[in-house]
C-alpha positions as CSV (number, residue, x, y, z in Angstrom):
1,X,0.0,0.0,0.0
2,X,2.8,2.5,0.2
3,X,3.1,2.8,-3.6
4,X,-0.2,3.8,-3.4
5,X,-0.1,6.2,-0.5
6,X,3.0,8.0,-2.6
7,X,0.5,8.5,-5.8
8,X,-0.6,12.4,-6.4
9,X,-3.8,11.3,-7.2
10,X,-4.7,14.8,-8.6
11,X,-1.4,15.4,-10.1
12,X,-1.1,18.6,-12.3
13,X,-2.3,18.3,-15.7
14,X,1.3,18.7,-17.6
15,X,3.0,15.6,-15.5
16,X,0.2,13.2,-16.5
17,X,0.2,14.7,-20.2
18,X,4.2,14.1,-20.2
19,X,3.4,10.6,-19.6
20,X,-0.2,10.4,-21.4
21,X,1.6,7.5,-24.1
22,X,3.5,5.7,-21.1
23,X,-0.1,5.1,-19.2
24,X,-2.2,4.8,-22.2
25,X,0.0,1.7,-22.9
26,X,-0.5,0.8,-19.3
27,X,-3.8,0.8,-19.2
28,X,-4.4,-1.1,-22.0
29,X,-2.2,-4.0,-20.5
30,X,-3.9,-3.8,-17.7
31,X,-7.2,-4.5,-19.2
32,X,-5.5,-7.4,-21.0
33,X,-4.7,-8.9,-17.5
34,X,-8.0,-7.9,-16.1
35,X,-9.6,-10.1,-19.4
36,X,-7.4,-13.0,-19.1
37,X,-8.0,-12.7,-15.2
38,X,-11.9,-12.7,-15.4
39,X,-11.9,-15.6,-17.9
40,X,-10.1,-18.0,-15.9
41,X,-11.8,-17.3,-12.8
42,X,-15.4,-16.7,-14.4
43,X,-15.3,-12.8,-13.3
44,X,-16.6,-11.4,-17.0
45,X,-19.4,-9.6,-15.2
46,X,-17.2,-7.7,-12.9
47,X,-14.6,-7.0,-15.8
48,X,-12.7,-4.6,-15.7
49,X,-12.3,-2.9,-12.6
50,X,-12.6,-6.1,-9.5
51,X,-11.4,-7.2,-6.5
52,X,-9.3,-10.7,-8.0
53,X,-8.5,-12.2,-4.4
54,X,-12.6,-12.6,-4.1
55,X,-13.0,-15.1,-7.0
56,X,-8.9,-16.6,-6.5
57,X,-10.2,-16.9,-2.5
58,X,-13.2,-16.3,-1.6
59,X,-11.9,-17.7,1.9
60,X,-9.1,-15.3,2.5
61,X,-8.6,-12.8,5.3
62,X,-6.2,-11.0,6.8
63,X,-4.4,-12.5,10.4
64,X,-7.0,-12.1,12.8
65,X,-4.3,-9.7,14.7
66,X,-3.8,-7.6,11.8
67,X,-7.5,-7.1,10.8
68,X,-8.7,-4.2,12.7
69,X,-5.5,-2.3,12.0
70,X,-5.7,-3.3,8.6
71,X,-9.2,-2.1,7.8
72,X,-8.8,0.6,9.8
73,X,-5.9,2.0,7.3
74,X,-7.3,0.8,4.6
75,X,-11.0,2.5,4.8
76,X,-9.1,5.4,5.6
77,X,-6.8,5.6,2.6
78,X,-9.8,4.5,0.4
79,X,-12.0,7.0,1.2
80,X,-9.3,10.0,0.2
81,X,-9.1,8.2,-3.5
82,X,-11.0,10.1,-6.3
83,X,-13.9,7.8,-7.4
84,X,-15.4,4.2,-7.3
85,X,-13.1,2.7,-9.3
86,X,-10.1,4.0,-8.3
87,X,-11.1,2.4,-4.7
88,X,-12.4,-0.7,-6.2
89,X,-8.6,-1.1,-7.8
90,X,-6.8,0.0,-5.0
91,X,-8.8,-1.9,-2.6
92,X,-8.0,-5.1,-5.2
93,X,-4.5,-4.6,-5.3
94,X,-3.7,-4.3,-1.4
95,X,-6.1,-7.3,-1.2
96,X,-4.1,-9.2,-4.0
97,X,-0.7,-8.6,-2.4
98,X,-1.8,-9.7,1.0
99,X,-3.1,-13.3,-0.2
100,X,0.3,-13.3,-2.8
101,X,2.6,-12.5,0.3
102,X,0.9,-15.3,2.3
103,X,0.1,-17.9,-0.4
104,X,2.6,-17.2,-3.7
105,X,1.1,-20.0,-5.5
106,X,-1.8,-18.2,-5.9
107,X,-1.1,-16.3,-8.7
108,X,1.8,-18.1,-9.8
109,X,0.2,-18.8,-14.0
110,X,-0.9,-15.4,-14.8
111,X,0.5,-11.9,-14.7
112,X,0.5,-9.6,-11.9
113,X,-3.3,-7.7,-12.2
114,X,-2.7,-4.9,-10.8
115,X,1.0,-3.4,-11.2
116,X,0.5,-2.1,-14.6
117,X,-2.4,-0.2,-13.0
118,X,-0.3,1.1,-10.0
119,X,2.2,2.3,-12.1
120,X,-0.3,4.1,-14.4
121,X,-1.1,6.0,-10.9
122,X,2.3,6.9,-10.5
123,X,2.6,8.3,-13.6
124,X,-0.2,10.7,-13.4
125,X,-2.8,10.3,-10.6
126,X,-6.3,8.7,-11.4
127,X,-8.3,8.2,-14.5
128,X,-12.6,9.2,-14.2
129,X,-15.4,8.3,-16.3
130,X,-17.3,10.8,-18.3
131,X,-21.4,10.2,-18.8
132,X,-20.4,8.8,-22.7
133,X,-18.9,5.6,-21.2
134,X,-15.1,6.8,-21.8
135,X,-12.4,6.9,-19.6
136,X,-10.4,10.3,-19.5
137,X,-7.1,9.0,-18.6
138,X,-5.5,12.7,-18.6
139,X,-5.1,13.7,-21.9
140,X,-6.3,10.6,-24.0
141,X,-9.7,9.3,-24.1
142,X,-10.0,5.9,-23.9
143,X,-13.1,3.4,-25.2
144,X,-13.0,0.8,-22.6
145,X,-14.4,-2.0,-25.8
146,X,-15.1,-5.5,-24.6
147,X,-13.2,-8.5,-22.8
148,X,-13.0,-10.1,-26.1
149,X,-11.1,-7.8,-27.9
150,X,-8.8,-6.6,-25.0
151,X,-7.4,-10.7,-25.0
152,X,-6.5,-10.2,-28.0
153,X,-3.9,-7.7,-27.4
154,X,0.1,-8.2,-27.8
155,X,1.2,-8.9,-24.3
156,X,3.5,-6.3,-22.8
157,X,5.7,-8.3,-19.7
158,X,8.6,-5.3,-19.4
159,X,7.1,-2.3,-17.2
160,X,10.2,-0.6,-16.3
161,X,11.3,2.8,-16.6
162,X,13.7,2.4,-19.2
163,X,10.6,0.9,-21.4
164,X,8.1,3.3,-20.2
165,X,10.6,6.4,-20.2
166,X,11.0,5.5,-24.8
167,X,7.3,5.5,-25.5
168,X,6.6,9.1,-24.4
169,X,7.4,11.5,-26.5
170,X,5.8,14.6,-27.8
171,X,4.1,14.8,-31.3
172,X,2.6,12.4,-33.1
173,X,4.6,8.8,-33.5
174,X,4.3,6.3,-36.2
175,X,6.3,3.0,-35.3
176,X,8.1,0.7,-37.7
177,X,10.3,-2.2,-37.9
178,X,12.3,-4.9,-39.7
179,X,9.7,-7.4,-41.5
180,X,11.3,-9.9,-38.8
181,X,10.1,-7.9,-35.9
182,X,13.8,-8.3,-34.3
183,X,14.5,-4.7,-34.4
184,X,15.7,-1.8,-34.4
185,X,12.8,-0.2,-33.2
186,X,12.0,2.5,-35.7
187,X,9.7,5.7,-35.1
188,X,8.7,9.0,-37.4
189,X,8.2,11.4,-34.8
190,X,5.8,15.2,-36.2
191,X,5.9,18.0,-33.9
192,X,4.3,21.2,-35.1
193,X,5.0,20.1,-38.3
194,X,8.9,19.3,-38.0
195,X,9.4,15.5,-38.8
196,X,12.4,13.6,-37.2
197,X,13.1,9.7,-37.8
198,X,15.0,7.8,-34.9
199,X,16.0,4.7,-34.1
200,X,15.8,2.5,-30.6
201,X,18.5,-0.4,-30.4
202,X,21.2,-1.8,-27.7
203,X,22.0,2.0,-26.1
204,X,18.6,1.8,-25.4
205,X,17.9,5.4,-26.3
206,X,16.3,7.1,-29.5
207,X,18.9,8.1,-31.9
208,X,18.8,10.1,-35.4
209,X,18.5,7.7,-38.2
210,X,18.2,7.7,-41.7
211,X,16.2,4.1,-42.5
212,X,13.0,5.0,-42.5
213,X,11.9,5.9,-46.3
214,X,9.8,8.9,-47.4
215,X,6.9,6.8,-48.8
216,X,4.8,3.5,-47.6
217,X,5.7,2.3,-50.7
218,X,9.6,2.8,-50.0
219,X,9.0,1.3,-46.5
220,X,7.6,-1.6,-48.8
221,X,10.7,-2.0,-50.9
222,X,13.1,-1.8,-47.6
223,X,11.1,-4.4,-45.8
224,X,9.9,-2.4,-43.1
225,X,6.6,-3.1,-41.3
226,X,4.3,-0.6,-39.0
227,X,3.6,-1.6,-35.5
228,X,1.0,-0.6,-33.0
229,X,2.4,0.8,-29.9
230,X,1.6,-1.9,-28.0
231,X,3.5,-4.1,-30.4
232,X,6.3,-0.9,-30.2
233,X,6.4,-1.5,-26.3
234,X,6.6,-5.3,-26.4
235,X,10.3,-5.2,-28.7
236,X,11.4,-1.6,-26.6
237,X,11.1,-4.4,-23.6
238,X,12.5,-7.4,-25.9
239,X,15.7,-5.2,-26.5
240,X,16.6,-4.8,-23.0
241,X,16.0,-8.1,-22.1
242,X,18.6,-9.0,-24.8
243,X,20.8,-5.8,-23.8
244,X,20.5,-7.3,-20.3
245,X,20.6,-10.6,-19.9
246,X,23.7,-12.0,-18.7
């Protein structure tokens, strides 16, 4: 819970802008894991925003000598967050690492829930609901769609700094790549109508390059394909698992 009491859950608008690509990303993984989550333990009805520990153990509770404390903290720190949702994830996560810390098994097949949620909060504070069904994540709005096609998103396992740091960047980005998807990681940054091309490889940094073609149809001939940004993030975090790996 203490990564949680850190977040500046109203953070000013320019810090959660500076990140707005970084926790766009996130929160799409995290509605990945929320899908995969709610399938295996028949939770598509609370999808997307639940309490996991509740179908993983209904059972579970804190030590008896721990529980009043506990809740105590816990009600309090709730009740300061934002909106519903933001307590019902909170609540889920401090819940989640409880049962993990005394059982690890538990959620030893499927991806941590809830951390690429938590760091989306520290990035830039909470995300609200507007009366159209979006989510205003702080400078992107965001269509929740269905379970279905959230599963079928390119997973994103590296949630580091290093990885989250390269995807923001002002202006609009267009990703590309090798046809082999091995890298480099390619991008055609536009800002206020200035266009620079850079490159992402082993320093793990963007640097000026010269490979990306003017035209789709010379990005054709040099065998370069476009990638989504979730597909972008997934080979950022593939590179420095290959940069550092012993």
């Amino acid at each position: 819970m203490n990564r949680l009491r850190a977040v500046d859950w109203t953070s000013e608008w320019d810090v959660a802008f500076r990140h707005a690509t970084s926790r766009r990303i996130l929160f799409r993984e995290y509605m990945r894991r929320a899908a995969v989550w709610a399938r295996a333990y028949g939770a598509e009805g609370a999808w997307p925003f639940f309490d996991v520990t509740s179908y993983v153990a209904p059972e579970f509770r804190p030590p008896p000598e721990l529980t009043a404390e506990l809740a105590a903290e816990l009600a309090d720190f709730l009740g300061r967050l934002p909106n519903g949702e933001v307590r019902q994830t909170c609540s889920g996560a401090v819940r989640a690492a409880g049962l993990r810390e005394r059982n690890p098994a538990a959620f030893s097949d499927l991806p941590d829930l809830y951390e690429p949620l938590v760091l989306f909060y520290e990035r830039g504070g909470e995300f609200t609901r507007d009366n159209a069904g979006f989510l205003d994540l702080t400078g992107v709005r965001f269509r929740p769609g269905t379970l279905e096609s959230h599963l079928g998103n390119p997973p994103v396992t590296l949630l580091g700094d290093t990885v989250l740091d390269a995807l923001d960047a002002d202006g609009q980005v267009v990703y590309c790549t090798a046809e082999a998807r091995r890298g480099p990681l390619l991008r055609r940054r536009v800002l206020r109508g200035e266009q620079s091309d850079e490159r992402f490889d082993r320093d793990l940094c963007w640097e000026p390059t010269e490979l990306i073609p003017g035209t789709g149809a010379e990005a054709e001939g040099a065998a370069l394909v476009r990638l989504e940004e979730l597909e972008a993030a997934k080979l950022i975090g593939e590179i420095l698992a290959e940069v550092t790996r012993p």
